[in-house]
VEXVO-516371 format. One record per residue (C-alpha): residue number from 0; z negated, x negated, y. Coordinates in pm, 1 decimal, padded with zeros to 6 digits. Example, Ala and Ser with C-alpha at 12.3 -4.5 7.8 and 13.67 -1.06 7.14 Angstrom:
REM residues 2
R, 0, -00780.0, -01230.0, -00450.0
R, 1, -00714.0, -01367.0, -00106.0
//
This chain:
REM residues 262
R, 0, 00000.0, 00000.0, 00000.0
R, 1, -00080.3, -00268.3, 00204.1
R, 2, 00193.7, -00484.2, 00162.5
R, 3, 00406.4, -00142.6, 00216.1
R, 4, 00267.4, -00079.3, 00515.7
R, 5, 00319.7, -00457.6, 00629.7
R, 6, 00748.9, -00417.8, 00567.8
R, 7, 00729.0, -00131.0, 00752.7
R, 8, 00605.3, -00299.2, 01064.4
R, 9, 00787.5, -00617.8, 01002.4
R, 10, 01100.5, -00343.2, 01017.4
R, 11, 00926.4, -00229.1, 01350.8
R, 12, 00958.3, -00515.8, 01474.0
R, 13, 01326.5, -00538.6, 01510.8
R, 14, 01349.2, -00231.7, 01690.6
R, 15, 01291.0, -00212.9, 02002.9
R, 16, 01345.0, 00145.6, 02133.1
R, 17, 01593.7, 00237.7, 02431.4
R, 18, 01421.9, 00371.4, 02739.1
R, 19, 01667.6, 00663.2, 02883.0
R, 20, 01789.1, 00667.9, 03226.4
R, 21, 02070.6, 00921.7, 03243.6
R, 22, 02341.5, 01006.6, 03446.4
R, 23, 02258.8, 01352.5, 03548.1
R, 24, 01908.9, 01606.2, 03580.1
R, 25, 01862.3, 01811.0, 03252.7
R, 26, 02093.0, 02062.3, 03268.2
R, 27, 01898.4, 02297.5, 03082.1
R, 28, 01662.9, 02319.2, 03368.6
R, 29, 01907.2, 02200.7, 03687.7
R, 30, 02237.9, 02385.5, 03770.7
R, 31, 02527.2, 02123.3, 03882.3
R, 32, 02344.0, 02115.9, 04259.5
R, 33, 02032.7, 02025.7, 04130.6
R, 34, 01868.3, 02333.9, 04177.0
R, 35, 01621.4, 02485.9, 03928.9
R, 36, 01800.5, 02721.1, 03729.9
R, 37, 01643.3, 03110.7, 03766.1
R, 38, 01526.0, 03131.9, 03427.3
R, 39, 01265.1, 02846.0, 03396.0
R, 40, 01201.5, 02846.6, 03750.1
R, 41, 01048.5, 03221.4, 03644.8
R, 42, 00901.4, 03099.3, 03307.3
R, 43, 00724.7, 02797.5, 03465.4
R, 44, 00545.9, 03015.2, 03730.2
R, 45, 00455.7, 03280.5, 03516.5
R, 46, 00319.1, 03019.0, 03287.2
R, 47, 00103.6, 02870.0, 03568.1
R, 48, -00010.3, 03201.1, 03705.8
R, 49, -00104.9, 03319.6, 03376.5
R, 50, -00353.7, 02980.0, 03339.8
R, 51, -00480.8, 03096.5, 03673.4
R, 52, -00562.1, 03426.8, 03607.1
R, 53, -00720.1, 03292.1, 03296.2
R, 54, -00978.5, 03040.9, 03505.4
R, 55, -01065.8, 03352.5, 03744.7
R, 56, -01120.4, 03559.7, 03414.7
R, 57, -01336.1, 03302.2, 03311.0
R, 58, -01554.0, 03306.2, 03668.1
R, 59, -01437.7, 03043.9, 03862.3
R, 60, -01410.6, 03128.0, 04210.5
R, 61, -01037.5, 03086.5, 04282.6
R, 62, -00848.9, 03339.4, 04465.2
R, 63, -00450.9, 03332.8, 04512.8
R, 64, -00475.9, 03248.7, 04854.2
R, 65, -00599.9, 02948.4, 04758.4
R, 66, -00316.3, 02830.1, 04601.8
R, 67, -00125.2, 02668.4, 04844.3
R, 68, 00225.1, 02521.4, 04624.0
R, 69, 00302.3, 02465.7, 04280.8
R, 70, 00564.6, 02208.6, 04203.5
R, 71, 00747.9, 02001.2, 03956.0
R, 72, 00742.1, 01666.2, 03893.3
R, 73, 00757.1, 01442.2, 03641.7
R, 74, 01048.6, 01270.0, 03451.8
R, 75, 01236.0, 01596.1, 03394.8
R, 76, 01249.3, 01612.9, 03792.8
R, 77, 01390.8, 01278.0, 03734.4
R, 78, 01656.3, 01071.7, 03541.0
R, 79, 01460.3, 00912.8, 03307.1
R, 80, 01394.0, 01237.9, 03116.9
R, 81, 01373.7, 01215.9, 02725.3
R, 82, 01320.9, 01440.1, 02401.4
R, 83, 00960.7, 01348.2, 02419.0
R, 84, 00937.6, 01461.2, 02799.0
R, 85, 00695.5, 01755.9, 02882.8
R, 86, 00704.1, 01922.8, 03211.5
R, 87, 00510.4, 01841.9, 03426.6
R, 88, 00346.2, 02110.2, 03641.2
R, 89, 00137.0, 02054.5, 03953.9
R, 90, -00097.2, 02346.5, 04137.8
R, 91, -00166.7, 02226.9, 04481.9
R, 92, -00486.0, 02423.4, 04589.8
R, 93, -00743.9, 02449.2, 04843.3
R, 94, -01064.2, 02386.6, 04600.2
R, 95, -01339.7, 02413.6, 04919.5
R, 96, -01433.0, 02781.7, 04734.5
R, 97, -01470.0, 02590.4, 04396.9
R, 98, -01615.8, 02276.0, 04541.3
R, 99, -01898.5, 02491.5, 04693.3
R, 100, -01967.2, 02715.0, 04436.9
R, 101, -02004.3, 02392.7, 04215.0
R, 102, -02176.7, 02171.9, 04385.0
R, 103, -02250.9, 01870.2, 04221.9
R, 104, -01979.9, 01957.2, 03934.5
R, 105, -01684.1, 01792.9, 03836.1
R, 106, -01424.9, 02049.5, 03894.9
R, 107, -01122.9, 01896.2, 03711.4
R, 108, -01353.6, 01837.4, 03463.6
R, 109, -01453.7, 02168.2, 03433.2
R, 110, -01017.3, 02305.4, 03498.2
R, 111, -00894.0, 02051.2, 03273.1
R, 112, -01120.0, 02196.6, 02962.6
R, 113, -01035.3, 02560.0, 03048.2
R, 114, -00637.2, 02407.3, 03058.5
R, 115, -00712.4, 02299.5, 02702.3
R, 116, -00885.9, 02604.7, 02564.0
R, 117, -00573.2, 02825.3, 02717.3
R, 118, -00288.3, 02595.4, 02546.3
R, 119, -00464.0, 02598.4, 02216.0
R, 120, -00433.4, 03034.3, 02273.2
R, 121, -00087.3, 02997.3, 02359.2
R, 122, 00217.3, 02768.7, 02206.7
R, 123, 00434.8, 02709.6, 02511.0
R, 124, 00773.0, 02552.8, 02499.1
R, 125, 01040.6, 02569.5, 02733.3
R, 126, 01394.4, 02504.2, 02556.9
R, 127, 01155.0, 02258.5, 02365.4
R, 128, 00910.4, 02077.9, 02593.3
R, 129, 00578.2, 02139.6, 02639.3
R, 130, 00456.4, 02177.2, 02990.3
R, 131, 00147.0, 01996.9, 03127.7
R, 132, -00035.7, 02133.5, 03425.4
R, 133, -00240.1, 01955.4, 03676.9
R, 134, -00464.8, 02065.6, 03984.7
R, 135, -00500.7, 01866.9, 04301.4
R, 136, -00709.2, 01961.8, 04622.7
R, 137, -00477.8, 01996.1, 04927.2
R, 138, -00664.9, 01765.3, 05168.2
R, 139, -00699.5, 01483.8, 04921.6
R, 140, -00326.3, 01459.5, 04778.8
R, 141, -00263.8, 01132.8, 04557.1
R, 142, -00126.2, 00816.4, 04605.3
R, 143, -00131.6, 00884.6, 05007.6
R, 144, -00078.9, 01114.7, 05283.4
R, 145, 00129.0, 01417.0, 05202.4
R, 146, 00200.6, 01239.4, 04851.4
R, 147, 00107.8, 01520.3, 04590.3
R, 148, 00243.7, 01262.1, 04275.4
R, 149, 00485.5, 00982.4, 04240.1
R, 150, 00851.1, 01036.7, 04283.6
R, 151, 01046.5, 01377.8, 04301.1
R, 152, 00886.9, 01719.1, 04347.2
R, 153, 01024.2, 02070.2, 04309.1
R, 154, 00855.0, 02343.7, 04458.0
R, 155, 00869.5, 02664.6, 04240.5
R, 156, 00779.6, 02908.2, 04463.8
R, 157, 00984.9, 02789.7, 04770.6
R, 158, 01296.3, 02714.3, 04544.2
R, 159, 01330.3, 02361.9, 04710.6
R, 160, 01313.0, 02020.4, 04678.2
R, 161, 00996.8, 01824.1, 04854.9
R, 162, 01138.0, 01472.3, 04733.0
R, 163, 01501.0, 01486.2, 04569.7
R, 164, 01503.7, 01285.7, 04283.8
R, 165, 01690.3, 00944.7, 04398.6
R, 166, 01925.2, 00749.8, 04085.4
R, 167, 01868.5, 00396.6, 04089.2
R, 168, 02140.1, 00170.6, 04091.4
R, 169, 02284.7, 00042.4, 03728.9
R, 170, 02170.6, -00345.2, 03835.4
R, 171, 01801.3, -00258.9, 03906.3
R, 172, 01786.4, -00041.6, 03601.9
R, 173, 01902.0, -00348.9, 03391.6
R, 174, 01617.4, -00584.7, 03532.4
R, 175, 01380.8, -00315.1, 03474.3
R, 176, 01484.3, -00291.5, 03106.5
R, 177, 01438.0, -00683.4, 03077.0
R, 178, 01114.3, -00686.3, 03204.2
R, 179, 01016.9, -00380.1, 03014.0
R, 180, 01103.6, -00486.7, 02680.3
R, 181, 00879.1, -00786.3, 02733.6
R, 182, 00584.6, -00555.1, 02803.6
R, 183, 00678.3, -00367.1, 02521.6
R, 184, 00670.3, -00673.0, 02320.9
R, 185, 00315.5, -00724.2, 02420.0
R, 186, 00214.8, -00383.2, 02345.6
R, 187, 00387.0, -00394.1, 02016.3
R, 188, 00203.8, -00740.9, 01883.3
R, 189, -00149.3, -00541.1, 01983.4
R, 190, -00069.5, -00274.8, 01777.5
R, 191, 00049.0, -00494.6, 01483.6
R, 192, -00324.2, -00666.5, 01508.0
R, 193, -00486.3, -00332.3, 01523.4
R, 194, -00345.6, -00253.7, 01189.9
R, 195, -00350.2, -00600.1, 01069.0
R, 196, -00730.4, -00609.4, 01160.4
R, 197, -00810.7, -00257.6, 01061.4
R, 198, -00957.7, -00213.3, 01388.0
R, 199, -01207.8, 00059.7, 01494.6
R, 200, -01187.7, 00366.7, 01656.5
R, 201, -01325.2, 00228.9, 01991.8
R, 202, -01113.9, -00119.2, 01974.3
R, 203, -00744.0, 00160.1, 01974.5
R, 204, -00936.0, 00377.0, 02247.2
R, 205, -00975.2, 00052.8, 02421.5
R, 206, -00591.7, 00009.6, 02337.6
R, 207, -00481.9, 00332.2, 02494.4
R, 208, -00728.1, 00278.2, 02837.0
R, 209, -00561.4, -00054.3, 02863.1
R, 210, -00210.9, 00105.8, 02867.5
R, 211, -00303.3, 00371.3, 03075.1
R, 212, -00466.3, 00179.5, 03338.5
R, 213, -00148.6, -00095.8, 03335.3
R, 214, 00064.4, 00221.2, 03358.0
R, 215, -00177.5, 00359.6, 03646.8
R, 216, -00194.1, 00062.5, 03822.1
R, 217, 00181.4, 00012.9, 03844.3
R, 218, 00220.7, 00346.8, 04029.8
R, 219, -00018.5, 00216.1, 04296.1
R, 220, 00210.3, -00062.5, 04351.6
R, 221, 00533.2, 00120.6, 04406.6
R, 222, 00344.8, 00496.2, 04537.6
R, 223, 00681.1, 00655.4, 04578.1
R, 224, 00883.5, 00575.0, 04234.3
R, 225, 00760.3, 00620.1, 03880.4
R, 226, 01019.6, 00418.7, 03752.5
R, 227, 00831.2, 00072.1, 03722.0
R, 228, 00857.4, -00188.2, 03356.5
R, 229, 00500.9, -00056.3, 03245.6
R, 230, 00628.4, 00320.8, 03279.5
R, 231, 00920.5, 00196.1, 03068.7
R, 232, 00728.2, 00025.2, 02830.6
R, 233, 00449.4, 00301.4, 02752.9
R, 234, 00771.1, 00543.1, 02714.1
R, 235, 00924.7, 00296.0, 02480.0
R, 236, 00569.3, 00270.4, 02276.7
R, 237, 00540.2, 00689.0, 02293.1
R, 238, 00929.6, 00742.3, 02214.8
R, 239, 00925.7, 00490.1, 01855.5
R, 240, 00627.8, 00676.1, 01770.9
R, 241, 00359.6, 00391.5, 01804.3
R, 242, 00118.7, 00601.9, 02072.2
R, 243, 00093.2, 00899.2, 01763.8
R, 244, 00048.7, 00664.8, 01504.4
R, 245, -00265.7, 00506.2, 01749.8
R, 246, -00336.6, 00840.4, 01784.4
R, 247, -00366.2, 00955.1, 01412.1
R, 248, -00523.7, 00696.8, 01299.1
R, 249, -00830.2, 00734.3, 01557.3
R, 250, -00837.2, 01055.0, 01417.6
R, 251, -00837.0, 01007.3, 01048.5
R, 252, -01120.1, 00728.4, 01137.1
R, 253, -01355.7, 00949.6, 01345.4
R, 254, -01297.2, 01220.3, 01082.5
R, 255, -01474.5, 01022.1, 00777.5
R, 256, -01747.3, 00972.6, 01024.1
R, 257, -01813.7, 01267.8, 00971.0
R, 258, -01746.3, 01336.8, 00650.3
R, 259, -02040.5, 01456.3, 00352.5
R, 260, -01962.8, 01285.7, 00017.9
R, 261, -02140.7, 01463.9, -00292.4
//
């Protein structure tokens, strides 16, 4: 089994997985001048009023007025869209009612667990993508002033673009690649040793953080395009199936934790 699982990596190892940067928006979502097309422009804000409703049903003080845009962003507002791309949904909302009624409280703490209660209720796929919704507080956008999230944004309810998505040029895409596939490289021998090693639960969580925070830390550098090598790279690592395989196995090791024997 071992020495199975060994050719199988060693056959990993040759491949190194293409990171997609296409000539033209989805065009199951975006007509031919790149608007949203009707359709999943109405699915997507049903969707996201339907998770509202649910966190008022549940008693958090949010009314509709509150909600100030909803947009989306992501790499299927972009180029570098994929088959393993979700869509990316973004409520921007004024959270002073919430802040004050929970003082003291995380609140996307407290959103982001009612988020995952609500998609384990409801399987939602849209022409087969998941969609992944996020909150942020008007008066503290990210990554700067008037900045929601990095790169394009659509707004759904207004119908219009707040940051058109911009193609970069086929030379700058190619030096990206390079200096992507070296990252990927990197992340690639780690996860050989993980396996190698048999490493714990905590050393892959570890793992993860690490590519998160590279990831993370990359968008600070360049606030205004998500296109950078470590976005590449973690693509390239979740598209060959390496970030599920991390994944599983976490899982299958915290499981015998807790696992009775006779």
């Amino acid at each position: 089994m071992r020495n199975h699982l060994h050719h199988r990596l060693l056959k990993a190892n040759l491949f190194v997985p293409a990171f997609a940067y296409n000539r033209r928006l989805d065009a199951r979502l975006w007509d031919s001048n790149l608007r949203l097309r009707t359709m999943p422009s109405n699915s997507l804000q049903m969707i996201v009023w339907h998770y509202i409703a649910y966190m008022q049903n549940a008693g958090l003080p949010i009314d509709d007025n509150d909600i100030v845009d909803i947009f989306l962003h992501g790499s299927t507002s972009n180029y570098y869209y994929d088959d393993t791309s979700d869509i990316d949904i973004c409520i921007v909302m004024d959270v002073e009612r919430l802040s004050a009624a929970l003082r003291g409280i995380n609140i996307y703490t407290i959103t982001k667990a009612l988020q995952i209660a609500w998609m384990r209720k409801h399987k939602i796929r849209i022409y087969g993508r998941g969609v992944d919704i996020s909150i942020v507080d008007v008066r503290q956008p990210k990554y700067g002033p008037d900045v929601y999230k990095v790169g394009p944004a659509y707004s759904l309810p207004r119908d219009m673009w707040l940051r058109r998505p911009v193609r970069i040029e086929d030379k700058e895409i190619r030096v990206l690649r390079r200096r992507a596939r070296e990252i990927y490289r990197r992340y690639r021998r780690l996860f050989r040793e993980c396996y190698k090693n048999n490493m714990s639960d905590t050393y892959l969580d570890t793992f993860l953080s690490r590519l998160w925070s590279e990831r993370r830390d990359a968008y600070d550098r360049a606030p205004l395009q998500p296109i950078t090598p470590e976005t590449m790279a973690f693509r390239m690592m979740r598209r060959c199936g390496i970030l599920n395989k991390i994944k599983e196995r976490m899982d299958r090791i915290r499981n015998k934790n807790f696992t009775l024997t006779v």
